[in-house]
Structure formats: C-alpha cells, structure tokens
C-alpha positions, 0 to 999 in steps of 0.5 A: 299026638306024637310029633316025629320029624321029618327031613326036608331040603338042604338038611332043613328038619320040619316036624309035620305029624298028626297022629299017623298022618303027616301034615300038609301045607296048602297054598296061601290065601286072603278071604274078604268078608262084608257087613253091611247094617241098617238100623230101623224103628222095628229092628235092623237088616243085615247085607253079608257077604262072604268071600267077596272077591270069590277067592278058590280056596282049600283049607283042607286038601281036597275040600273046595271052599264055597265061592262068594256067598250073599245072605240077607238079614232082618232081626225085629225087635218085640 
C-alpha cells in the first residue's frame, strides 16, 4: 500500500491513499446499542437493540447502515 500525498487547503498536506484509490472521509456519527439480560432457572433471554436512536449513517460511501434493528434472545441450559 503506498501512501502518496495530497494537497489540501491553505497549503495543508494530507496523505489519503489506499492503493490507487484516495480515501475518503465521511460524516461523523454516534451509534447506540442496548442489551438487555434476564437470567432464569433454564437459562436466559436476551433484548438487543442496535441502533437505537435510528441514526442514518454510512460507513462506507454509498453503503446505507440498517436503521433500529430489534432481535430477541433465548439460550437454554441442558
């Protein structure tokens, strides 16, 4: 991977390349995941939710993150 400079404002040098392909920088953003654990005889269950406050993100350029997700857990104990 080489890494090639480039000029950026005010004469402000940033080195952004991978490969062949400068890199580019997104917004930033805050992603807020919660658990939440129940504990029985048998075993537990699980509450996850990711992304809670449905945050629009990218992480990568043209790749849309999934919005709130919600998925329920149960592991037993043999």
């Amino acid at each position: 991977m080489d890494r090639v400079p480039g000029r950026g404002r005010a004469g402000v040098h940033r080195a952004a390349w991978v490969g062949a392909k400068e890199r580019e920088f997104l917004e930033d953003f805050a992603v807020i995941d919660l658990v939440l654990s129940r504990s029985f005889a048998y075993g537990r269950s699980l509450l996850r939710v990711s992304n809670l406050t449905d945050e629009r993100y990218q992480a990568v350029r043209g790749v849309p993150q999934p919005g709130r997700w919600v998925s329920l857990e149960t592991q037993f104990g043999l």
